[in-house]
C-alpha positions as CSV (number, residue, x, y, z in Angstrom):
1,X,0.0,0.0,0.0
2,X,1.4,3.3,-0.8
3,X,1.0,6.0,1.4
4,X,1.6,9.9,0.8
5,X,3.7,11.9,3.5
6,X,1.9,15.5,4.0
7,X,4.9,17.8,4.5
8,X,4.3,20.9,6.2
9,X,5.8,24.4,5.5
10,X,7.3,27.0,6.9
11,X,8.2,30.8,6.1
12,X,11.8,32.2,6.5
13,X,12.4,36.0,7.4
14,X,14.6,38.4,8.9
15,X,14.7,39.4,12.8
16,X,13.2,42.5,11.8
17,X,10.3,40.7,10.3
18,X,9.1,38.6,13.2
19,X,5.8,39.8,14.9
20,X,6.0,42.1,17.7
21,X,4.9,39.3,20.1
22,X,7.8,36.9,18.8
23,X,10.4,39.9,18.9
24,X,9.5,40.1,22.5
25,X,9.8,35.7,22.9
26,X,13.1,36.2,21.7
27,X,14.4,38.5,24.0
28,X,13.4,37.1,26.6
29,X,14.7,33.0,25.1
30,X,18.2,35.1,25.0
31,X,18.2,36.3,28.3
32,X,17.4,32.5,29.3
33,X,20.1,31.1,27.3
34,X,23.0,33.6,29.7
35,X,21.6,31.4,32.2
36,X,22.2,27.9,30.4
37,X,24.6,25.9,32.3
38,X,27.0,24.8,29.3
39,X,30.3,24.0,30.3
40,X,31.3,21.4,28.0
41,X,29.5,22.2,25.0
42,X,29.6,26.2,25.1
43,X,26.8,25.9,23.1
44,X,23.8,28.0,25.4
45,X,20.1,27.5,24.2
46,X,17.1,29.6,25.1
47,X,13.4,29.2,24.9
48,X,10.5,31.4,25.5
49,X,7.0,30.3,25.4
50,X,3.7,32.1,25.1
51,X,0.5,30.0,26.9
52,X,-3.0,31.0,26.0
53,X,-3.7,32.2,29.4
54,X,-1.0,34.9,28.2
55,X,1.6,33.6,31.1
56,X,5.1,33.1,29.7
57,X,8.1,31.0,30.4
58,X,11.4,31.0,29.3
59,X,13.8,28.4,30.2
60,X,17.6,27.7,29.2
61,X,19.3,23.9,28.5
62,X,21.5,22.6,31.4
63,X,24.2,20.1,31.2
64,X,26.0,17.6,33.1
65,X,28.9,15.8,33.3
66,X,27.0,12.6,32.9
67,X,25.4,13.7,29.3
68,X,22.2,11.7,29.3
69,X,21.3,13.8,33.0
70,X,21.0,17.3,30.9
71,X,17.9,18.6,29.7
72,X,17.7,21.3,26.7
73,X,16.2,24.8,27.1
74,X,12.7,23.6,24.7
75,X,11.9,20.3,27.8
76,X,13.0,22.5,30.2
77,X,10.7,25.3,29.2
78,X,7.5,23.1,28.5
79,X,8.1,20.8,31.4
80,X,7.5,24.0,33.5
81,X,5.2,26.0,31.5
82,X,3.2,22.8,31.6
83,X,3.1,22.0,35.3
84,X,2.9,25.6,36.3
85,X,-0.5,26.1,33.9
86,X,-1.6,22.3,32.8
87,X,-4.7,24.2,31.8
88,X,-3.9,26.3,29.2
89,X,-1.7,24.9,25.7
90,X,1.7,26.7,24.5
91,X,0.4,28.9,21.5
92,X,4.2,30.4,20.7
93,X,7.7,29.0,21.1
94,X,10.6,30.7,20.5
95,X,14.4,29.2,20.4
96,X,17.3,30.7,20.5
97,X,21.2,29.4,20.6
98,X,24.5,31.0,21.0
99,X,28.1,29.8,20.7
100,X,30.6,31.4,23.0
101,X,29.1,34.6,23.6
102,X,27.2,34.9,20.1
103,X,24.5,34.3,19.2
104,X,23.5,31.9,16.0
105,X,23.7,33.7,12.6
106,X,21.5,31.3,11.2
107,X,18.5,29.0,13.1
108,X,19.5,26.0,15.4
109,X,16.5,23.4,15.0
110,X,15.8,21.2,18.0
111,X,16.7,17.9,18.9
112,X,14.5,15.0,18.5
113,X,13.7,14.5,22.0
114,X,12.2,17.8,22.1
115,X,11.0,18.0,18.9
116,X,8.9,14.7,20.7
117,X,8.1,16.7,23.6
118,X,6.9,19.6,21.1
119,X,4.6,17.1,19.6
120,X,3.0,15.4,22.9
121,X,2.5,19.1,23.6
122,X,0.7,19.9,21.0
123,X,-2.0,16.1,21.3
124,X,-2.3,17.1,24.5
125,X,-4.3,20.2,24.0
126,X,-5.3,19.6,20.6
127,X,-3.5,22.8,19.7
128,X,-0.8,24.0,17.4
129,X,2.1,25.6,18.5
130,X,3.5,28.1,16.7
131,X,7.6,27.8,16.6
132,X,10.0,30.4,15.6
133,X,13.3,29.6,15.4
134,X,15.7,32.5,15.5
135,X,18.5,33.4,14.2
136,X,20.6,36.9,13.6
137,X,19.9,36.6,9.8
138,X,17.2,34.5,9.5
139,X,14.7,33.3,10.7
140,X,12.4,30.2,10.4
141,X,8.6,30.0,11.6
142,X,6.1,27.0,11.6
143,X,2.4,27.1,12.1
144,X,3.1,23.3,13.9
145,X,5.6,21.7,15.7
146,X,4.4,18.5,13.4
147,X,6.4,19.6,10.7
148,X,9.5,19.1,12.5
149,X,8.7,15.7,12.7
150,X,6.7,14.5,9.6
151,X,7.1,10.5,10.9
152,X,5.2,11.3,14.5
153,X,5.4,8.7,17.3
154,X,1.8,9.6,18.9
155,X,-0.8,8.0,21.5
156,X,-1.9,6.6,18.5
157,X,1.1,4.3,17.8
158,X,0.2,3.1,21.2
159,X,-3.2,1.8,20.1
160,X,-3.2,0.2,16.6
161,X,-2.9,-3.2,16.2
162,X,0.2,-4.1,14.0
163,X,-1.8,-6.6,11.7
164,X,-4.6,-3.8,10.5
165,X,-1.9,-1.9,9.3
166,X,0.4,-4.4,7.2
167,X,-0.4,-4.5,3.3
């Protein structure tokens, strides 16, 4: 059985381009990334997030010595947007990153566990999460976290039976 992949877009643009509310998720994802805790990778990652109650959280990646016990700045910043409101879904995420002392010229895109975490996010409250990711030159924006990760491990992976599904 063939099946057809529906890719997602996304928009590029400069800095100066973003929407005002975005311009202000990125100053506040840098100011969270000077308080990343990066000592072996010098590589300092910030996140702001926008909820639809209108609270917002910013958070910053954090490393350790013992690489699987660090978190990046996006889990870090849902995780406690999430338990803080678990009411209200993320409507705007912003990430930034910086290499010693600068930040990115062009967009850092997220890992794949948090790309994951982006996604449960979004099932969760049946609500798209609109994801900039900055950089000093460009800029890249997404209506959904989904099209980050166009082969989606979801709740309902969890549920189908593996025989429907063979062909």
């Amino acid at each position: 059985m063939e099946k057809k992949l529906k890719v997602l877009s996304y928009k590029t643009c400069t800095p100066s381009e973003l929407p005002e509310t975005d311009k202000s998720l990125v100053e506040l994802a840098k100011e969270a990334s000077e308080k990343s805790y990066a000592p072996y990778s010098n590589f300092k990652v910030g996140c702001a997030v926008l909820l639809e109650d209108r609270s917002i959280y910013a958070g910053s990646n954090q490393e350790n010595a013992s690489s699987p016990c660090g978190t990046c700045a996006e889990r870090t910043t849902l995780y406690y947007a999430n338990a803080e409101h678990p009411e209200s879904a993320i409507k705007r995420m912003v990430i930034v990153a910086q290499r010693d002392g600068k930040f990115t010229d062009y967009p850092v895109s997220p890992c794949g566990l948090c790309r994951q975490a982006m996604l449960e996010s979004e099932n969760r409250y049946n609500r798209r999460i609109h994801l900039t990711l900055y950089g000093e030159k460009e800029c890249l924006i997404f209506g959904t976290t989904k099209s980050l990760l166009p082969f989606q491990f979801d709740a309902q992976d969890l549920l189908s039976n593996d025989e429907d599904s063979e062909e």
